[in-house]
TORPARO-624932 format. One record per residue (C-alpha): residue number from 1; x, y, z; residue in one letter. Coordinates in nm, 2 decimals. Layout:
BEGIN
resi; X; Y; Z; resn
NUM; X; Y; Z; A $
...
//
This chain:
BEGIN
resi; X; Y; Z; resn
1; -1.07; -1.41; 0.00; X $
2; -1.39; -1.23; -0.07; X $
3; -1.64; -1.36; -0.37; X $
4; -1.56; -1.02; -0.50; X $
5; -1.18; -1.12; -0.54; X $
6; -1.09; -0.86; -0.28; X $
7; -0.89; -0.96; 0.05; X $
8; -1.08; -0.87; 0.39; X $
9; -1.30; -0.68; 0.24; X $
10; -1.54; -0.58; 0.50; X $
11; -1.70; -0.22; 0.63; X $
12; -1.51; -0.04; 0.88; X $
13; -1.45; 0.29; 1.01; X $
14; -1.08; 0.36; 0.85; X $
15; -0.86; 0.19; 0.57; X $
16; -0.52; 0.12; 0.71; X $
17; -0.40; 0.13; 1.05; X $
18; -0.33; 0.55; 0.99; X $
19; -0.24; 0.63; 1.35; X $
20; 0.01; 0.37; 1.42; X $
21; 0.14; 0.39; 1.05; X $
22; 0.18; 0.78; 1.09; X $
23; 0.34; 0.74; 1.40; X $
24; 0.57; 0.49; 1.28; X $
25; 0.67; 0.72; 0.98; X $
26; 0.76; 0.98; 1.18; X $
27; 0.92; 0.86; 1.44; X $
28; 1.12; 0.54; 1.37; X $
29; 1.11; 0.51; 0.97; X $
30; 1.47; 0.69; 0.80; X $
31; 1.54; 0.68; 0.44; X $
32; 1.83; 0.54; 0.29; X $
33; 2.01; 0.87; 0.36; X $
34; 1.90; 0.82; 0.73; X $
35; 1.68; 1.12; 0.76; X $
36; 1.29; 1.10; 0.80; X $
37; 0.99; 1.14; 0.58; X $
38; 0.86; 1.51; 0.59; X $
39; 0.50; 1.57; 0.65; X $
40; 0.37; 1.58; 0.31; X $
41; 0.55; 1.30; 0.22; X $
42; 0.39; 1.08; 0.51; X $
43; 0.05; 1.19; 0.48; X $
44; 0.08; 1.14; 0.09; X $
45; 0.22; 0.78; 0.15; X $
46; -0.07; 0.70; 0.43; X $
47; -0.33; 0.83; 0.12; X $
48; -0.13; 0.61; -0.11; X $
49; -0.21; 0.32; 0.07; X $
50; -0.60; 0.45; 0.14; X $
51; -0.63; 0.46; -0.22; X $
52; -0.46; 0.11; -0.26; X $
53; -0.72; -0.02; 0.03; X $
54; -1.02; 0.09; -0.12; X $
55; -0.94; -0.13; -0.48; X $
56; -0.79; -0.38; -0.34; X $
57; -0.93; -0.48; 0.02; X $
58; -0.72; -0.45; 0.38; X $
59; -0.36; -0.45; 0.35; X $
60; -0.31; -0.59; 0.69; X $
61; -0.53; -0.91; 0.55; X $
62; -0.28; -0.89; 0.22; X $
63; 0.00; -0.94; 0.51; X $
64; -0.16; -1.21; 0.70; X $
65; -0.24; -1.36; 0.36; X $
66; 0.11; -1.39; 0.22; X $
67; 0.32; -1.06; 0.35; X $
68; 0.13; -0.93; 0.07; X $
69; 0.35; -1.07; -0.22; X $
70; 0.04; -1.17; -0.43; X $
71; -0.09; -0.76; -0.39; X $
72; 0.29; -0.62; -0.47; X $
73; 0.29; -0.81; -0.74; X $
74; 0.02; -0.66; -0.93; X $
75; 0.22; -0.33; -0.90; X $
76; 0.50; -0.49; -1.13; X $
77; 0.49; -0.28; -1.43; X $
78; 0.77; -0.13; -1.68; X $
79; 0.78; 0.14; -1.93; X $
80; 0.80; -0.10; -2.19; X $
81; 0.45; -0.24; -2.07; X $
82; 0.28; 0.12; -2.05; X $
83; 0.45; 0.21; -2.40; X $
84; 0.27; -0.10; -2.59; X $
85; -0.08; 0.00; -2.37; X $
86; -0.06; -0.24; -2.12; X $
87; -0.22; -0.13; -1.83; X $
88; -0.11; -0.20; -1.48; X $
89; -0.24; -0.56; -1.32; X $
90; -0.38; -0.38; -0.98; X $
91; -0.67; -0.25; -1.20; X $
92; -0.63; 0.08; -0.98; X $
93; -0.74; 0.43; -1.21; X $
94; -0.44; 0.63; -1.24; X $
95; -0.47; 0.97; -1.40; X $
96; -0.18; 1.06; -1.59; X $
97; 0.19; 0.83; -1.64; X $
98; 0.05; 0.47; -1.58; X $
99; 0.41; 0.37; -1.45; X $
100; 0.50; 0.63; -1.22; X $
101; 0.17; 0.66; -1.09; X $
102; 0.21; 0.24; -1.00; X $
103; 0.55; 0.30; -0.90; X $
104; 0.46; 0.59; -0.65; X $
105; 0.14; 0.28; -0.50; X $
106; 0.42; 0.04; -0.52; X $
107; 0.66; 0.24; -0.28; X $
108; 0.38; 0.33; -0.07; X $
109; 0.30; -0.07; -0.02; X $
110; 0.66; -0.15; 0.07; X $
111; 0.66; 0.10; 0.30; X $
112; 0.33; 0.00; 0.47; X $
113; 0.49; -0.35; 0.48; X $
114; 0.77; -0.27; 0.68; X $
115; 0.58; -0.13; 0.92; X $
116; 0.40; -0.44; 0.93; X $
117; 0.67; -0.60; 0.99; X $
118; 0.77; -0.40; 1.26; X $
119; 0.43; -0.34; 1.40; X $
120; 0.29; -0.71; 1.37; X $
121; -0.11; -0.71; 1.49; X $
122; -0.32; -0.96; 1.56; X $
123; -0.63; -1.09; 1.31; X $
124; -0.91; -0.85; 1.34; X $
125; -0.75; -0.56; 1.52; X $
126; -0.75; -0.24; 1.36; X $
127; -0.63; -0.04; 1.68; X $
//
């Protein structure tokens, strides 16, 4: 980990592995309903996860790290916590409802694990 606290954080030409992660949306991802994300919805997740990145460091070092439970963890959060002013733990600016807003991260980081999971790469590839 990074002196700054931040996981692999290191200058680079693009946050997240977008292509692969787009591709993996669209063509092998389904919902529970077994249908696939529509466009918006994928490019809004792969933004999700940009915005995520640029906080919090390189979500594929969160997964080599620990399969990024320590970073999903941050994003636990209820509406009894935003009702008594707690603020979420990722630290992450959210305009408007505090828990949707984490929820909506949240989602996007599960999703961005299972492609992971599915899409293993090696330390220090971003192809």
């Amino acid at each position: 980990m990074a002196a700054s606290g931040v996981v692999g954080r290191e200058p680079r030409d693009r946050p997240v592995r977008d292509r692969e992660f787009d591709i993996w949306l669209t063509h092998v991802y389904k919902t529970a309903q077994g249908h696939p994300l529509d466009r918006r919805s994928i490019d809004a997740r792969i933004s999700n996860c940009r915005h995520v990145e640029e906080y919090l460091g390189d979500l594929d070092a969160h997964w080599r790290l620990d399969r990024m439970e320590g970073l999903l963890r941050k994003f636990v959060y209820d509406r009894n916590e935003e009702f008594r002013g707690i603020a979420p733990r990722h630290g992450i600016p959210i305009d408007g409802d505090q828990y949707n807003g984490t929820a909506t991260l949240k989602s996007a980081l599960t999703l961005y694990g299972k492609f992971c999971r599915a899409c293993p790469t090696t330390p220090g590839s971003r192809t």
